[in-house]
N, C-alpha and C positions, 0 to 999 in steps of 0.2 A: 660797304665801300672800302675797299682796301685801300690801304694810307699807299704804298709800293705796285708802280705795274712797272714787272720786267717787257722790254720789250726786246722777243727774241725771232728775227728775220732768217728761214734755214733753206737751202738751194741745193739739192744732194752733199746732205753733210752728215750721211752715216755713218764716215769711217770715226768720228769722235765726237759726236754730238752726246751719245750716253753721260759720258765724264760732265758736260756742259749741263745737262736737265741733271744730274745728281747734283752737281753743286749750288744749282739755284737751290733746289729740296732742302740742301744741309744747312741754310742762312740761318744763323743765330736769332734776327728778326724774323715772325711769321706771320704779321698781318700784309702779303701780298700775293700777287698776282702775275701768272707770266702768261702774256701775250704770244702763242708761236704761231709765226704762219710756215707754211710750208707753198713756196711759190713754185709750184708745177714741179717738184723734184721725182726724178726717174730712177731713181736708187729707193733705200727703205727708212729714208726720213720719216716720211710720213706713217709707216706702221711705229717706229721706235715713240714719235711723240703721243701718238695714241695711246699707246701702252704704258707711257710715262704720266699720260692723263687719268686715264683710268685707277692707277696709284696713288695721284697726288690733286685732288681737286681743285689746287689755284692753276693748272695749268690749262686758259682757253686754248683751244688747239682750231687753227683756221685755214684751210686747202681751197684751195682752186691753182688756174693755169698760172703759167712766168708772167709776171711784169715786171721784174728786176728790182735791186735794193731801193731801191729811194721810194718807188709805189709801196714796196711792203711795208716801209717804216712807217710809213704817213698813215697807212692804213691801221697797222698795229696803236699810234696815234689817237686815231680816233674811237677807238673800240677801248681802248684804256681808261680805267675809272680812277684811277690812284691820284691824288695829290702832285706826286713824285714818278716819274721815268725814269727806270735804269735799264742804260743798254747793254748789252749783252751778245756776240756773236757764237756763231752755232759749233766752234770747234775752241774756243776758251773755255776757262777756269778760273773764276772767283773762289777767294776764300769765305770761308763760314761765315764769318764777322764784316763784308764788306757793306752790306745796309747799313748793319749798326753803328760804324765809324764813320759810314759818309752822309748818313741822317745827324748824326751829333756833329758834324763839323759843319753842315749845314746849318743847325738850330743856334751853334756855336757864334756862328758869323755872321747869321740873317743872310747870307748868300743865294743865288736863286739858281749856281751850277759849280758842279762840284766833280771834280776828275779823279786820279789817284794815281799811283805809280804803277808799273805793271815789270811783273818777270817776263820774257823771250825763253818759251821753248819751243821745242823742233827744229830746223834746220839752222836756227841761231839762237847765242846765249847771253846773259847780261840783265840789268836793269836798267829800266827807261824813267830817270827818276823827273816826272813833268813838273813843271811849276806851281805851288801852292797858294800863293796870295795873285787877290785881283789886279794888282799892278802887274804885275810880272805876267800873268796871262797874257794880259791885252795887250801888251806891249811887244810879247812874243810874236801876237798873231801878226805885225808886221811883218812877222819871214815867213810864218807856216803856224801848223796846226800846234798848238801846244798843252792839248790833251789829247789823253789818247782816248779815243770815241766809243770802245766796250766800255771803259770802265767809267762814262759820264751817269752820273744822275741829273737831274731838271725839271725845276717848276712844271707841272702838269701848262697849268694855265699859260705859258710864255709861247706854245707852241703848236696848243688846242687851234688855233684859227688859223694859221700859218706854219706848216710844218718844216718840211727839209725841201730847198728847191729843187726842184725836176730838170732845171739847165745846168744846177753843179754838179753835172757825172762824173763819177770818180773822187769827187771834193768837195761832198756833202756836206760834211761836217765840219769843214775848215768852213766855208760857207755861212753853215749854219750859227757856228760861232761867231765870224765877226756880226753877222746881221743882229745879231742877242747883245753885243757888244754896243754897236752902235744905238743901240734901242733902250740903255742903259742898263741892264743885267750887271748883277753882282757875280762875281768867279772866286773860287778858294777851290781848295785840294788837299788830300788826306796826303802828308807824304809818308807814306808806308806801301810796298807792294800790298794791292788788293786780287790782282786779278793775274792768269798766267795768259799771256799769247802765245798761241802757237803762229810758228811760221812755217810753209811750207810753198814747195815749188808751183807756179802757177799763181798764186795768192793776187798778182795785179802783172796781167805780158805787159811787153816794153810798148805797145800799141797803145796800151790803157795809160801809161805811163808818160807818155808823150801828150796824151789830151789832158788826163789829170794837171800837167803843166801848165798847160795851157789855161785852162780852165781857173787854177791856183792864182797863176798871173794876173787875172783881171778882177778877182776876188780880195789880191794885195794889194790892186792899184786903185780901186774903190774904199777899201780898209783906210790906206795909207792918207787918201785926204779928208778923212772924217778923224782921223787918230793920230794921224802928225801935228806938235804944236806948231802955230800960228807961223814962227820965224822958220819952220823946217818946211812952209808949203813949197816956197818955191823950186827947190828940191825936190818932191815927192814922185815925180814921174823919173825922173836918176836915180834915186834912190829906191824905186821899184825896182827898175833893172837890172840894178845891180844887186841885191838882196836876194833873187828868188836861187834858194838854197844850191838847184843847179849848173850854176852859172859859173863858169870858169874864171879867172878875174886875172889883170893884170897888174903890178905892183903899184902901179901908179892907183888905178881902181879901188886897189884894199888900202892904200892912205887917204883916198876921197873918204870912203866909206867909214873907218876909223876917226875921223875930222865929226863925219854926220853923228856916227855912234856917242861921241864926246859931249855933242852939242845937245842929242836927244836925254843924257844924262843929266845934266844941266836944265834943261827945260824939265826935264819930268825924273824925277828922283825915284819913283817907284819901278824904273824900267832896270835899276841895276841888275837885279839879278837873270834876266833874260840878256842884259847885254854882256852879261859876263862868261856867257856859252858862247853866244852869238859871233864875239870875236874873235874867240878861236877858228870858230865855223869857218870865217870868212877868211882865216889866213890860212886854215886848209885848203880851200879854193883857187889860192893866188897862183900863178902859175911863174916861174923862174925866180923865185926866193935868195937872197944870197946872205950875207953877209954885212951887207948894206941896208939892210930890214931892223938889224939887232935892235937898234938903240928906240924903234917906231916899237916893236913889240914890247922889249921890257916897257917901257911911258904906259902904253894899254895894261899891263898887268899887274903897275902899279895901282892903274886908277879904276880898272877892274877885276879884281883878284878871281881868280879863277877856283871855279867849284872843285870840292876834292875829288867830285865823279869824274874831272876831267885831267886832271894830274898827268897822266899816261899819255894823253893825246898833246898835252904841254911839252913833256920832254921830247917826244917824237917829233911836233912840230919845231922846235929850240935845233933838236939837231941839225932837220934836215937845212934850219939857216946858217948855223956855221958852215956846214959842208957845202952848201948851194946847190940847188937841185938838181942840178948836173949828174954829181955826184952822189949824191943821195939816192938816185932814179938808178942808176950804174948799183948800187947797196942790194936795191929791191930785185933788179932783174939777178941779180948773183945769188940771192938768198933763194929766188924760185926754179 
């Protein structure tokens, strides 16, 4: 029984899946297993993971027709013997050492999910540095996902009976998370890049992008009153709607919101540091910014100081309120 089953879900994903089964192969830890299905792919998925199996006997290798991601995962799921799930998609890259670090932070913390940070390669670049303590998780998942879902590992058992819902298309695993949330699940995170995403064109059309919304929205609004303290319920459906990361806001909206973020502080001490991205986020959203903002922002940046991953987006934001967005927007079209 391997203590590790990767679980790797592949859809015609020839052009970089190689680099993807090498680096499961090269993991510092070796007591595991990778689950690959190949869900009806019409490219040469399916001879590469053969061929990778045939080299490497912890890789089950599993073919038949499309059912799409959420069937494949649940399937990979149940066919999984390990202790531990780690997911995995068919065109990243883990480092060597990512079991090893996300088992000892695990063991670390008696946690029962554990995420990591990830680099951005391909058509974007950067680090996505996700949150590492269980407060700050759960507290994120009131706006969105705040892992990044290749790089999760997860109690076998939390998810043997119940896996990824089949109605959250596109938003599996924001989903998946809060329902583990609300169920009582422990969250922690390696903060160190573990794993490399690649981005590339096509990855989620605006079609997909539009339901996944959708979809997010009712998963935040279910979240929200299991996960808002007591004196924020009455609130919770306003502060749904204005929260969901899309949402354009208006100045009036982003001092509601800044009031609620204040108050959620206050109730719940461990949400600082998700609130402390957060509020940036949400005065990037605001729409007509002036000058008249200054003295609401600095107050928030007092009393949530801003991560140093976000520095850059601080001064840019600062600017465009001295100038007012007027001007600011006249800046952007001149530079392009």
């Amino acid at each position: 029984m391997p203590t590790v089953s990767f679980l790797l879900p592949c859809f015609n994903s020839a052009a970089f899946l190689q680099q993807t089964l090498d680096s499961i192969s090269a993991q510092t830890f070796k007591d595991f297993e990778c689950i690959a299905i190949d869900d009806g792919s019409t490219d040469a998925t399916l001879n590469l993971l053969q061929a990778h199996a045939a080299k490497d006997a912890r890789f089950v290798v599993i073919t038949r027709e499309n059912h799409g991601l959420i069937a494949t995962l649940n399937e990979a799921i149940v066919v999984a013997r390990g202790e531990w799930l780690a997911r995995i998609d068919a065109d990243d890259i883990c480092t060597p050492d990512r079991i090893d670090k996300q088992l000892a932070r695990l063991i670390e913390t008696g946690a029962d999910v554990c995420g990591a940070w990830v680099r951005f390669i391909g058509d974007r670049s950067g680090v996505w540095q996700t949150q590492s303590s269980d407060g700050a998780i759960k507290a994120g998942l009131l706006f969105n996902s705040t892992l990044a879902h290749p790089t999760v590992m997860l109690r076998a058992s939390l998810v043997k009976a119940q896996g990824y819902d089949a109605a959250a298309l596109h938003a599996e695993d924001y989903a998946l998370w809060c329902r583990l949330a609300k169920q009582g699940a422990s969250f922690t995170g390696v903060p160190e890049v573990l794993l490399e995403y690649r981005c590339h064109a096509g990855q989620i059309t605006q079609s997909k992008k539009e339901q996944l919304r959708a979809t997010a929205q009712k998963i935040r609004l279910d979240y929200a009153s299991h996960a808002l303290p007591l004196p924020l319920q009455p609130v919770a459906a306003e502060f749904v709607e204005l929260a969901e990361p899309g949402q354009s806001l208006s100045v009036t909206e982003c001092r509601s919101l800044f009031m609620i973020y204040l108050q959620l502080l206050q109730l719940w001490p461990e949400s600082r540091a998700a609130l402390s991205e957060v509020w940036l986020d949400t005065l990037q959203r605001t729409q007509a910014v002036n000058l008249g903002m200054l003295l609401d922002v600095l107050s928030m940046k007092a009393k949530l100081a801003i991560p140093s991953s976000e520095k850059l987006k601080w001064r840019k934001q600062l600017l465009r309120i001295v100038l007012s967005d007027t001007v600011w927007q006249m800046l952007k079209r001149g530079r392009a």
